[in-house]
C-alpha positions, -999 to 999 in steps of 0.1 A, spaced: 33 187 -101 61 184 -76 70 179 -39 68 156 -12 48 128 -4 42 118 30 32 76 32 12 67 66 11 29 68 29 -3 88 64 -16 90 61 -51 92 90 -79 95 78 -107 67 86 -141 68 84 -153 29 77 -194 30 79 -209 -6 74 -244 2 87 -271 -27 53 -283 -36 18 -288 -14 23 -283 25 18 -318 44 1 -317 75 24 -334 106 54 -336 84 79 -319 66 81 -301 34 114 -282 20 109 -246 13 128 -209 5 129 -190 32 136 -154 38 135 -126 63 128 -99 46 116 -60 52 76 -53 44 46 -36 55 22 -23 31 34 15 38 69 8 41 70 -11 8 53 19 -7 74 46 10 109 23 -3 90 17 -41 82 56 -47 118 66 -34 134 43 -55 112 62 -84 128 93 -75 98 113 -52 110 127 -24 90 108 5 88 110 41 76 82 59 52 76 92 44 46 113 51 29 149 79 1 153 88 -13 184 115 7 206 144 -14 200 143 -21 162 138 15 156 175 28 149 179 1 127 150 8 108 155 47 104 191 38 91 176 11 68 151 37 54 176 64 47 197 43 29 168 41 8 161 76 3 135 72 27 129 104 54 111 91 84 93 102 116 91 68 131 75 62 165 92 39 188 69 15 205 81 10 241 56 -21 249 46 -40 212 71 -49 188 73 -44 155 44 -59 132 57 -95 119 39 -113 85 43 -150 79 38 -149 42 33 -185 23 39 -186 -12 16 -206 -35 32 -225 -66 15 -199 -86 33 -172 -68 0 -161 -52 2 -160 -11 -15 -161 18 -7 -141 52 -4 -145 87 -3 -108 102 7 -94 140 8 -58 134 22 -54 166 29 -16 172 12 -4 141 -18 -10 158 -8 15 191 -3 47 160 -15 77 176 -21 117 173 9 119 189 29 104 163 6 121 132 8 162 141 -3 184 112 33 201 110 43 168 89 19 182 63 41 210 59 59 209 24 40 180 13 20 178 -22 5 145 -15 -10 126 13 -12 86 9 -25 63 35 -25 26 32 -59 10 43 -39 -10 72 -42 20 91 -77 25 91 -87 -9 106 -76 -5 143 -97 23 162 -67 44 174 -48 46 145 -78 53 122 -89 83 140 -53 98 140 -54 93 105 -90 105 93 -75 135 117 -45 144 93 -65 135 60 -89 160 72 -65 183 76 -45 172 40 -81 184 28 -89 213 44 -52 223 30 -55 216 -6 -35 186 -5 -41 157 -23 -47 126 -7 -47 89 -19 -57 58 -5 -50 20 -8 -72 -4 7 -48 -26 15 -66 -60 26 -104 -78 18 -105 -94 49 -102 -64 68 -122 -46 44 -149 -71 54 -140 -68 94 -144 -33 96 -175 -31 72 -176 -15 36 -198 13 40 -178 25 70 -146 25 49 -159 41 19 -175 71 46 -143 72 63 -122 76 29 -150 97 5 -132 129 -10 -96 109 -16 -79 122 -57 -69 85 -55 -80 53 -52 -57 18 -55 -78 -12 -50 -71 -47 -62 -100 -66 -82 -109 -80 -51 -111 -50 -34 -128 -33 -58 -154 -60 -60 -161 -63 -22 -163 -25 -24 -181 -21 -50 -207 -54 -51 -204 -56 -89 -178 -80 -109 -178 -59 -139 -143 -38 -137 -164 -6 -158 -188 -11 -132 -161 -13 -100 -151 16 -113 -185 34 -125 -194 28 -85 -158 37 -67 -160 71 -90 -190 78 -69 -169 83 -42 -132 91 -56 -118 116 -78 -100 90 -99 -100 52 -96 -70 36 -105 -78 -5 -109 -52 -29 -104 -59 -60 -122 -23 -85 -123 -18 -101 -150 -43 -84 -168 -34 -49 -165 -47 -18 -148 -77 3 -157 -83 43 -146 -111 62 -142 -122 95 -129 -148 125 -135 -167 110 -158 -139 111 -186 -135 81 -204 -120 48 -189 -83 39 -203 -65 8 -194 -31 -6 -203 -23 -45 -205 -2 -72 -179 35 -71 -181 50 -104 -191 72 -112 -163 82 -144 -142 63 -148 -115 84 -157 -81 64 -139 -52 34 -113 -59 42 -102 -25 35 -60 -22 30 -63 -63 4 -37 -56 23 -16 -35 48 -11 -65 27 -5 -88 10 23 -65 47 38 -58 52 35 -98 19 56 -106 22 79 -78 63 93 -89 52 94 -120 21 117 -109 42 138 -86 67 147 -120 36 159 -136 29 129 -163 -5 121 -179 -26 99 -166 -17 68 -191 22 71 -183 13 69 -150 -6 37 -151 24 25 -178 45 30 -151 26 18 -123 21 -18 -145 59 -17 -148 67 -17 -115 40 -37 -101 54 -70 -129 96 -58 -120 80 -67 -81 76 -102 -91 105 -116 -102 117 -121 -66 110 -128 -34 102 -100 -12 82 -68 -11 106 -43 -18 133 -28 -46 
């Protein structure tokens, strides 16, 4: 399998804070930190060019960053069709960095939350193989219905569609059942454990994935430091170990490790080079700070 793969999801503006040692209320605590480029969709879009697929890129960014962003993208290898926001800016995460390297977010999403059917048409589904959404996009009203549009479409056209959840506590806002009726039918599905287990109301991974088959043609599980599982049509589950690596920032950790298994799908590998793949990019994601290659 070949061709492009259009990514619908937010650009965000993070702000990575690794404080040195526990935060103290009223005072001050010496910390790393860093501007850097992120949203969910965008570190996908950046991780799965930097695998080699040809990608092409949707979301809204406020009016005045979006130059800058189209030129940061295509130095990427990044196409775009961005929408320029004259009235929200940009979507900005604060993103606090645990000692562990686990984190925490503060989230505006700004002018991803204003994405429209204006900005999604059906031509961009022209020459694409693959259609992947992050979750993000489903949890404002506007933005999901332009989306559910153009996956119904990607559908109705034989294209393949994938879908990361992207977030628990929006999972939780917007209520599971209504996600997992909005995203039925998708050939891929990328949750976290915690995703999988809000989703799924079992703690056993076999069972996550027993219950998330129900609904998805394949089920990849993303699991950390202990690996990634994959299931799908009944065949039998396969998993592949953690990657040893040191841990700095899991910031967009899964978004990597989605971009890894999704190039490798699109050059026609199996199923277990994929998730290979995917758990090597998702452990090269830690080693520094920031969401992107």
């Amino acid at each position: 399998m070949s061709g492009r793969v259009l990514v619908i999801g937010d650009v965000m503006t993070d702000i990575s804070v690794v404080p040195d040692g526990p935060i103290v209320r009223g005072s001050d605590v010496r910390a790393v930190i860093r501007q850097v480029p992120g949203g969910s969709g965008a570190n996908q879009a950046v991780w799965l060019a930097a695998k080699g697929a040809d990608v092409l890129f949707v979301a809204r960014v406020g009016a005045g960053d979006l130059p800058g962003l189209e030129g940061y993208f295509g130095a990427r290898g990044v196409m775009t069709a961005l929408a320029g926001d004259p009235d929200l800016p940009t979507g900005t995460l604060v993103c606090l960095v645990d000692s562990d390297g686990e984190r925490s977010f503060l989230t505006d999403r700004g002018a991803n939350t204003a994405l429209s059917s204006a900005d999604l048409p059906q031509s961009l589904l022209e020459n694409v193989s693959l259609l992947h959404v992050s979750g993000y996009s489903l949890f404002e009203p506007g933005p999901r219905a332009a989306v559910l549009a153009l996956i119904a479409a990607a559908h109705a056209s034989g294209i393949a569609v994938s879908i990361d959840p992207a977030s628990t506590a929006f999972l939780a806002e917007v209520g599971v059942a209504n996600f997992l009726a909005w995203t039925a039918g998708a050939d891929f599905f990328f949750p976290n454990a915690e995703e999988a287990a809000l989703l799924a109301e079992v703690d056993s991974p076999y069972l996550q994935i027993e219950a998330l088959e129900g609904y998805y043609k394949t089920v990849v599980l993303k699991r950390g430091a202990l690996g990634a599982m994959l299931g799908g049509g009944g065949n039998e589950i396969i998993s592949v170990p953690g990657r040893k690596a040191e841990v700095v920032d899991t910031t967009g950790a899964g978004d990597a490790f989605a971009g890894g298994f999704l190039a490798a799908h699109l050059r026609g590998e199996g199923p277990l080079a994929c998730l290979e793949q995917a758990a090597e990019a998702g452990a090269d994601a830690i080693t520094r700070i920031g969401a992107q290659p």
